[in-house]
C-alpha positions as CSV (number, residue, x, y, z in Angstrom):
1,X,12.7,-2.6,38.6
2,X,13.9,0.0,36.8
3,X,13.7,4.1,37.5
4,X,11.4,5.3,34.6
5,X,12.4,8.5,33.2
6,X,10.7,9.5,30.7
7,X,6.6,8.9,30.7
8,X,3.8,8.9,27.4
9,X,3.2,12.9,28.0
10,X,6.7,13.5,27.2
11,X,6.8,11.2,24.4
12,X,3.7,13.1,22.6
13,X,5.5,16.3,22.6
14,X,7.6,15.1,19.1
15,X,3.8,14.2,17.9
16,X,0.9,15.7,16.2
17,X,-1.8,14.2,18.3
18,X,-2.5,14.1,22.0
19,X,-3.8,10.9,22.8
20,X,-1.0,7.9,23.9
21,X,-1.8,4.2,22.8
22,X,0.2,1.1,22.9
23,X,2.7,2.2,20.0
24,X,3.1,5.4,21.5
25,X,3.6,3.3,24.9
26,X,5.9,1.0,23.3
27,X,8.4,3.8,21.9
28,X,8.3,5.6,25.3
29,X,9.9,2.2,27.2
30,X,12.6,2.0,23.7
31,X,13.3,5.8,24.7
32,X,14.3,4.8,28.6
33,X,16.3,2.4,27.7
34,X,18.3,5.1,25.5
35,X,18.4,6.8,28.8
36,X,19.5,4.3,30.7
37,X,22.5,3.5,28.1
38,X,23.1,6.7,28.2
39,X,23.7,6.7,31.9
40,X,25.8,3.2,31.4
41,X,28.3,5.0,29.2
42,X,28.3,8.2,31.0
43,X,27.1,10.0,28.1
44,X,24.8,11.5,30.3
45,X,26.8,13.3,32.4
46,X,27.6,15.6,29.7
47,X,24.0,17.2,29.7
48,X,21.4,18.1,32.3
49,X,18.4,16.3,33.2
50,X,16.2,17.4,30.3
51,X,18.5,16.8,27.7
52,X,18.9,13.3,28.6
53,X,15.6,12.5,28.1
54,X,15.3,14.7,25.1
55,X,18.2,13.2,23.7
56,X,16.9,9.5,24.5
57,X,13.0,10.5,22.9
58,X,14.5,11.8,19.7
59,X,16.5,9.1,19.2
60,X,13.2,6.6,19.8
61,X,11.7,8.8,17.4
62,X,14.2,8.2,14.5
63,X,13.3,4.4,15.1
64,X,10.0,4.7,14.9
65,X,10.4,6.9,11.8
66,X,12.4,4.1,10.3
67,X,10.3,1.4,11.2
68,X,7.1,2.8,10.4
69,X,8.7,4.5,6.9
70,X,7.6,7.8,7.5
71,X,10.9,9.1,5.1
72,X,12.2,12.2,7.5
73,X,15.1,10.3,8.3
74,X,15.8,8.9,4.4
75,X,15.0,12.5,3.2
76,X,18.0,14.0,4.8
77,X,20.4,10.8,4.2
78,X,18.9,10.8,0.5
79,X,19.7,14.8,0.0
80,X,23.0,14.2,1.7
81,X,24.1,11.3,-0.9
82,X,22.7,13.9,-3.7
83,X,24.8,16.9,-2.8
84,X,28.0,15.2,-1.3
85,X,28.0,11.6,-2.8
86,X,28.3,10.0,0.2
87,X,25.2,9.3,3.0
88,X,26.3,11.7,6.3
89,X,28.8,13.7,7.2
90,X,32.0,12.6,9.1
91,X,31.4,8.5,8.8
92,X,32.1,6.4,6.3
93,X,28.9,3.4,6.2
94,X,30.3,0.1,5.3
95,X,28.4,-2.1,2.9
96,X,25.8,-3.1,5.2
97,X,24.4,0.4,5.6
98,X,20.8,0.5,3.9
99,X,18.6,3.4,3.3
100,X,15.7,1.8,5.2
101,X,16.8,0.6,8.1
102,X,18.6,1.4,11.4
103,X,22.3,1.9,10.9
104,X,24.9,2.6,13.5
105,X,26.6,5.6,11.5
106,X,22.8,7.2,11.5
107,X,22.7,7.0,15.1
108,X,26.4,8.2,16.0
109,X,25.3,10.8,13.2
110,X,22.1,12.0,15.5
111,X,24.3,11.8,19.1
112,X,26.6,13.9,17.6
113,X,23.8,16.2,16.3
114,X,22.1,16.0,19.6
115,X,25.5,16.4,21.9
116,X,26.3,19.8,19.1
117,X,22.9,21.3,19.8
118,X,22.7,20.9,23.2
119,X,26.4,20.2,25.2
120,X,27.9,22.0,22.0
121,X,26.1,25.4,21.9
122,X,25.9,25.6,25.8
123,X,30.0,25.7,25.8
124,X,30.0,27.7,22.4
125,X,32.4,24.9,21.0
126,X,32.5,22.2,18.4
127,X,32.0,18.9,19.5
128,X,34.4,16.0,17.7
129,X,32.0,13.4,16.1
130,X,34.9,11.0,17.1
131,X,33.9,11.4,20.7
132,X,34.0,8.2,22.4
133,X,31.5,8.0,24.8
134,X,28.9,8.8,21.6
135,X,30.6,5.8,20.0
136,X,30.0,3.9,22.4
137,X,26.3,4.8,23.0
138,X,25.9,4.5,19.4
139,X,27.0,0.8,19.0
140,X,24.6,-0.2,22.5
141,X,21.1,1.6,21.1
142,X,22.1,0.7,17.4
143,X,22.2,-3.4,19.0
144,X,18.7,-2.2,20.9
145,X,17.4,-1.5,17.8
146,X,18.6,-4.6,16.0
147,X,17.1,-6.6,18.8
148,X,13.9,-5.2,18.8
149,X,13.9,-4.7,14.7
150,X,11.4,-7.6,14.5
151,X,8.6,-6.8,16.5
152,X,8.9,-3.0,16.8
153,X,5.1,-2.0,15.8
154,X,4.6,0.6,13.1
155,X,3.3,3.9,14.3
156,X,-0.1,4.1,11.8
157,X,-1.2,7.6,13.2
158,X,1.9,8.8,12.3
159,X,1.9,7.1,8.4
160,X,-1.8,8.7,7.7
161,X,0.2,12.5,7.8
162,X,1.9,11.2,4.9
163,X,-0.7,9.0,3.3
164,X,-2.1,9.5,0.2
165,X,-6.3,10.1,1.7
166,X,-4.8,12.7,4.2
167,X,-5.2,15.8,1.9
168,X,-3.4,19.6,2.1
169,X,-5.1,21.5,-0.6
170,X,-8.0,23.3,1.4
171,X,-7.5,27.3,0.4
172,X,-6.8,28.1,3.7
173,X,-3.8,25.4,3.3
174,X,-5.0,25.0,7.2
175,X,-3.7,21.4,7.6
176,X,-0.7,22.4,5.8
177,X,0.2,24.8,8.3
178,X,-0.3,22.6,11.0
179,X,1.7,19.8,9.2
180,X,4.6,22.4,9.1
181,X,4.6,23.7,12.4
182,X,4.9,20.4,13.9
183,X,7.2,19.5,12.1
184,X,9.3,22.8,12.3
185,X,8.4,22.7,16.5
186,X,7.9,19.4,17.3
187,X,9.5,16.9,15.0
188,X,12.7,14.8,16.7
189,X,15.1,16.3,14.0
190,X,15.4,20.2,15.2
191,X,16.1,21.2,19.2
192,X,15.1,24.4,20.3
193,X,12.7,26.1,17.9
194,X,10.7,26.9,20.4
195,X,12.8,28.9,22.4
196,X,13.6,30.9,19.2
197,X,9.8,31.4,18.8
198,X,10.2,33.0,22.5
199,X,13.2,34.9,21.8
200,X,11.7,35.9,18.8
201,X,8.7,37.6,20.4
202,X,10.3,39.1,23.0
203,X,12.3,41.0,20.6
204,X,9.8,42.2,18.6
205,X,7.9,43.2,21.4
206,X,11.0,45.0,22.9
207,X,9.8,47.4,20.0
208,X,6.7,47.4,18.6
209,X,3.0,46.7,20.6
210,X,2.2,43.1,20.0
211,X,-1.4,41.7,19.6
212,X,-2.2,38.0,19.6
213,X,-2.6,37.7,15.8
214,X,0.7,39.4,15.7
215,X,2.3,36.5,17.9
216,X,0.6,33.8,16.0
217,X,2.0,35.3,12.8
218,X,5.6,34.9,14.2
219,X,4.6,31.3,15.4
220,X,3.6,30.8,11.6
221,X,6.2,33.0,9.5
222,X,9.2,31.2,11.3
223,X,8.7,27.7,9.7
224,X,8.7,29.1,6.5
225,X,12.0,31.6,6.7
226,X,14.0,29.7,8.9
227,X,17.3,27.8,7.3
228,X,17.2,24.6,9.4
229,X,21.0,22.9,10.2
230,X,19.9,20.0,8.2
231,X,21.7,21.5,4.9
232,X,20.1,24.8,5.2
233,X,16.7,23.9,4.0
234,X,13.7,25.1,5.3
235,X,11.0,23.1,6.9
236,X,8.8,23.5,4.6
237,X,11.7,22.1,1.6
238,X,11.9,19.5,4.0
239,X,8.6,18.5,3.9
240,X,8.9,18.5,-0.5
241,X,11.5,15.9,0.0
242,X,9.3,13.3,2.6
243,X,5.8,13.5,0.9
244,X,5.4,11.0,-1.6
245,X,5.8,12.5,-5.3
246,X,2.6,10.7,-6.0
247,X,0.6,12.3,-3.1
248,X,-2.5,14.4,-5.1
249,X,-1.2,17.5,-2.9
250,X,2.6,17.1,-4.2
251,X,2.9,20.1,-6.0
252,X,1.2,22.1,-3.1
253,X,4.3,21.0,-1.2
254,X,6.8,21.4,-3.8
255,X,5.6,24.8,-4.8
256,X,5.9,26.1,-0.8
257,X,9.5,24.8,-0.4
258,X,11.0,26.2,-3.1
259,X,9.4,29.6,-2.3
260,X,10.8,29.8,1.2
261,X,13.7,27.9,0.4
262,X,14.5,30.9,-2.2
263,X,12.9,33.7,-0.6
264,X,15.5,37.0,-0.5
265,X,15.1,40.2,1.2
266,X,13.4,42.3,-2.0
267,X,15.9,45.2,-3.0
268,X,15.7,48.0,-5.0
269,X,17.6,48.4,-8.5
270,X,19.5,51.4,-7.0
271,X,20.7,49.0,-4.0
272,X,21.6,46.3,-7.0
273,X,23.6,48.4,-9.1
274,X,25.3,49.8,-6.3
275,X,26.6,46.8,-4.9
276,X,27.8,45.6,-8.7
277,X,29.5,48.8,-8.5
278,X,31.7,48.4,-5.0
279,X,32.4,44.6,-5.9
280,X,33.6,46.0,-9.9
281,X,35.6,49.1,-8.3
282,X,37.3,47.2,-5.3
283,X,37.8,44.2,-7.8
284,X,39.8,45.8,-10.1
285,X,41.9,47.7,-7.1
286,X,42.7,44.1,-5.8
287,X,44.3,42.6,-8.7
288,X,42.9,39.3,-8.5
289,X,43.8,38.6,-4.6
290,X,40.5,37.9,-2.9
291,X,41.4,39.4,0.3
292,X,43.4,43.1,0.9
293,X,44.6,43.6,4.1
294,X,45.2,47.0,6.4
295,X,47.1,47.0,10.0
296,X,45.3,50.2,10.4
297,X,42.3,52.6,9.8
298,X,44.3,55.1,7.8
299,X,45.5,53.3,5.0
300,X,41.6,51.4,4.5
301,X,40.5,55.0,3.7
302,X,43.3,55.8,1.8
303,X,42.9,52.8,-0.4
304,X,38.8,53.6,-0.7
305,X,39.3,56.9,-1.1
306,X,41.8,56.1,-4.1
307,X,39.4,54.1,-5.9
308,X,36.3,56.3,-6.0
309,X,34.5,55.8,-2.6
310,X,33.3,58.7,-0.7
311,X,34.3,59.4,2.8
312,X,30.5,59.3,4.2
313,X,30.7,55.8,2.8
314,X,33.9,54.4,4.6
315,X,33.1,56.7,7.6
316,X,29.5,54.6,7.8
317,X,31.2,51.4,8.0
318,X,33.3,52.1,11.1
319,X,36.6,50.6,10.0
320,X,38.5,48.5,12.4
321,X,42.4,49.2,13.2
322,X,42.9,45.9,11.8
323,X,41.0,44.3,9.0
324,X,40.8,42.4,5.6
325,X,38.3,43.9,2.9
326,X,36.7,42.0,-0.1
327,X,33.9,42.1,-2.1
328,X,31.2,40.1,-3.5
329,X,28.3,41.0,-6.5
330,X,25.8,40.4,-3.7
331,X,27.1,42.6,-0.9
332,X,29.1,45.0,-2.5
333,X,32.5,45.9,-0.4
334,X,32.5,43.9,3.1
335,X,35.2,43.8,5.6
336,X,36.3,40.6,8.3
337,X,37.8,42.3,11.7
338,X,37.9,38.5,13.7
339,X,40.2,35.9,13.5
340,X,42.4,37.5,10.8
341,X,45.4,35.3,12.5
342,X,43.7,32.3,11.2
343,X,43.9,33.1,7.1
344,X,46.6,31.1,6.1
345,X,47.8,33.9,3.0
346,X,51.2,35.3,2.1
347,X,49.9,38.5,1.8
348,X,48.1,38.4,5.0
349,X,50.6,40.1,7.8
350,X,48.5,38.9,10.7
351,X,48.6,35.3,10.4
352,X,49.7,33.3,12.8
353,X,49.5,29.3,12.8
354,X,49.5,28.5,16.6
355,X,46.4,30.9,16.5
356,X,45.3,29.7,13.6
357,X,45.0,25.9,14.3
358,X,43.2,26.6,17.5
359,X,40.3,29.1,15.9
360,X,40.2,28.8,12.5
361,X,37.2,26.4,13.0
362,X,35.8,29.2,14.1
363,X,34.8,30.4,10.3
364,X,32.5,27.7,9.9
365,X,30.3,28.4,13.1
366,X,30.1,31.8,13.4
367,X,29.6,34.0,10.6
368,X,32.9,35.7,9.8
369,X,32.2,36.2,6.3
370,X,30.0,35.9,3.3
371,X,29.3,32.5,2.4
372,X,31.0,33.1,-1.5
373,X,34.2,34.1,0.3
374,X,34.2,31.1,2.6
375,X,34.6,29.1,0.0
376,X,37.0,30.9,-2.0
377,X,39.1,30.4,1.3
378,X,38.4,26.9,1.9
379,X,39.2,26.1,-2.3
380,X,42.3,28.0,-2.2
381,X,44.0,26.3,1.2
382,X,43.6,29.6,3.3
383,X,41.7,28.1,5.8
384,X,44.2,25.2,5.9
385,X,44.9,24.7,9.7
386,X,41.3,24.4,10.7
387,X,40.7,21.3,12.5
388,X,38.0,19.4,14.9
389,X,40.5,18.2,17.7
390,X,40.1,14.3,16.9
391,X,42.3,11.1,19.4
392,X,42.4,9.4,15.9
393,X,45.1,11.3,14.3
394,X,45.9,14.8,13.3
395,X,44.9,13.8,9.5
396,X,41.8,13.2,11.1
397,X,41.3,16.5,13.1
398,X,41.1,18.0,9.5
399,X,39.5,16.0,7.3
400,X,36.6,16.3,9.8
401,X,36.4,19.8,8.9
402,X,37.9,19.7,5.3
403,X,35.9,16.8,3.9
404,X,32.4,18.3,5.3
405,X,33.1,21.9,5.1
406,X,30.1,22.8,3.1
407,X,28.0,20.5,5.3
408,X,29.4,22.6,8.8
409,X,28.9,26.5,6.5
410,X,25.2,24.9,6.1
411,X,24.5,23.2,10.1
412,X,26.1,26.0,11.9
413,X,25.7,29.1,8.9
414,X,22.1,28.2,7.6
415,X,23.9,29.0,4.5
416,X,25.3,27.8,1.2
């Protein structure tokens, strides 16, 4: 007889209920055989313990989401297709991937999702989604899947959250926020919000005298501000994409995710028109070129100095010996200090392309610069030798990043 792993308890942590019963039973076996594949192919080895299992219960949880048509998983596939014409990132589906069912590319999608989150952000690195031991894994749970498509019970408990008789629209929008915080917290999609509710607190509490409204208001305001990986929605514009359009309580959900999907920081006029003004004056100074570049200090507050700006102003930013300065309507003048060697620009006397095709991946996972500028680079080839180190080939290494650039600025940026 087999070891078991993982046991019901575990299983109704991705759930909104607390109670186990022979679905929930059912899923919990499907989610040890995911660990046990994952210990077949040595996919395991790459994560601890925990992560095993937690890897191996949220990919259950995709089937049963799939089977019982709860529409998380079709959401994102659906909005992916919208924005980029094309179902997921990185693979291509052949003609037998369908919308409704288990696919293999969904599931290498998820292990690479899952392997990024956990394995990825552990090393502070980029994991290939042509890693072979995922492939692997993929093609064994995705044949589990198709073997057990048939008989594979619909989770009902989990369809009523959804259904049409389970209603949102109390004034207190109480089930609502429940809905959404399981789903932000709990739901197999996202990893570790949790732990950013924790660190959350604990900075907060680092300065200010906390109460235990005040901590529950974190545990509620986070679902609602926080830009999720899955294309920088919110959880709560999640949620506007899987509820039914005909659900009576539609527009309650429609009207809460686009007003935390485009809530901003409120500014002041004065901070408006002083921005419009750095991004007009520094505009005009650059004659077209997105990017001007100083080897050191001096010569940045010459240049500002020349154009109008006051030295408080450039004294305030603490200019780097080395830096490239642009400007956008939204942020007024801003400067990048890291990974200059990586901008791939005639104009640009620190670049370097050994440098460059080892971290100019870098710009899409950590925030180098404003998400306008970002693409400007990307459009204009000057982030040309990024690349996610692939055995295929080298064309490969960069269309990974090249062909889902605005996908990676969204999962790894939270912005577009």
């Amino acid at each position: 007889m087999k070891q078991i792993h993982i046991f019901p308890k575990e299983w109704l942590q991705l759930h909104p209920y607390k109670q186990s019963d022979p679905t929930d039973s059912y899923y919990t076996q499907i989610a040890n055989r995911i660990y046990d594949i994952m210990v077949q192919t040595q996919l395991a080895n790459s994560f601890k313990p925990d992560e095993v299992k937690q890897i191996s219960l949220r990919i259950a949880a995709y089937f049963e989401d799939v089977i019982s048509q709860l529409n998380i998983w079709r959401s994102f596939i659906t909005q992916h297709k919208a924005l980029y014409g094309k179902y997921l990132p990185f693979y291509t589906p052949d003609d037998h991937y369908y919308e409704d069912e288990t696919n293999y590319e969904d599931i290498r999608f998820l292990l690479w999702h899952y392997t990024q989150q956990y394995h990825g952000v552990r090393r502070g690195t980029f994991v290939s989604p042509d890693n072979v031991a995922n492939a692997e894994t993929a093609l064994l749970i995705y044949q589990l899947f198709c073997d057990e498509w048939t008989t594979a019970p619909e989770n009902e408990r989990m369809q009523q959250l959804f259904a049409p008789e389970t209603r949102y629209d109390s004034e207190d929008k109480e089930a609502l926020n429940k809905l959404l915080e399981w789903f932000f917290y709990q739901s197999y999609l996202f990893t570790d919000y949790h732990r950013l509710y924790t660190n959350t607190a604990k900075e907060y509490m680092e300065q200010h005298e906390l109460s235990g409204e005040d901590l529950m208001n974190i545990y509620s305001i986070l679902p609602r501000v926080t830009k999720t990986p899955f294309l920088a929605y919110t959880a709560s514009k999640w949620l506007s994409f899987i509820v039914p359009q005909d659900h009576p309580d539609y527009a309650l959900f429609a009207e809460e995710g686009e007003k935390t999907q485009t809530f901003k920081i409120p500014e002041s006029d004065e901070e408006k028109a002083t921005k419009q003004s750095e991004y007009e004056r520094f505009t005009a100074a650059a004659e077209g070129h997105p990017l001007v570049y100083f080897t050191n200090k001096q010569d940045a507050e010459a240049f500002f100095a020349g154009i109008g700006f006051d030295k408080k102003e450039t004294d305030e930013w603490n200019i780097p010996q080395k830096s490239a300065f642009y400007a956008t309507p939204e942020d007024g003048v801003r400067f990048i200090s890291h990974e200059l060697e990586c901008i791939k620009d005639e104009r640009n006397p620190f670049y370097n392309q050994a440098q460059a095709e080892k971290d100019a991946l870098s710009f899409f996972m950590v925030e180098h610069c404003a998400p306008s500028l970002l693409r400007t680079l990307e459009e204009n080839g000057m982030l040309a030798d990024a690349q996610g180190k692939s055995l295929v080939s080298e064309a490969r290494s960069k269309a990974i990043i090249h062909e889902n650039w605005d996908f990676l600025m969204r999962y790894f940026l939270n912005e577009y």
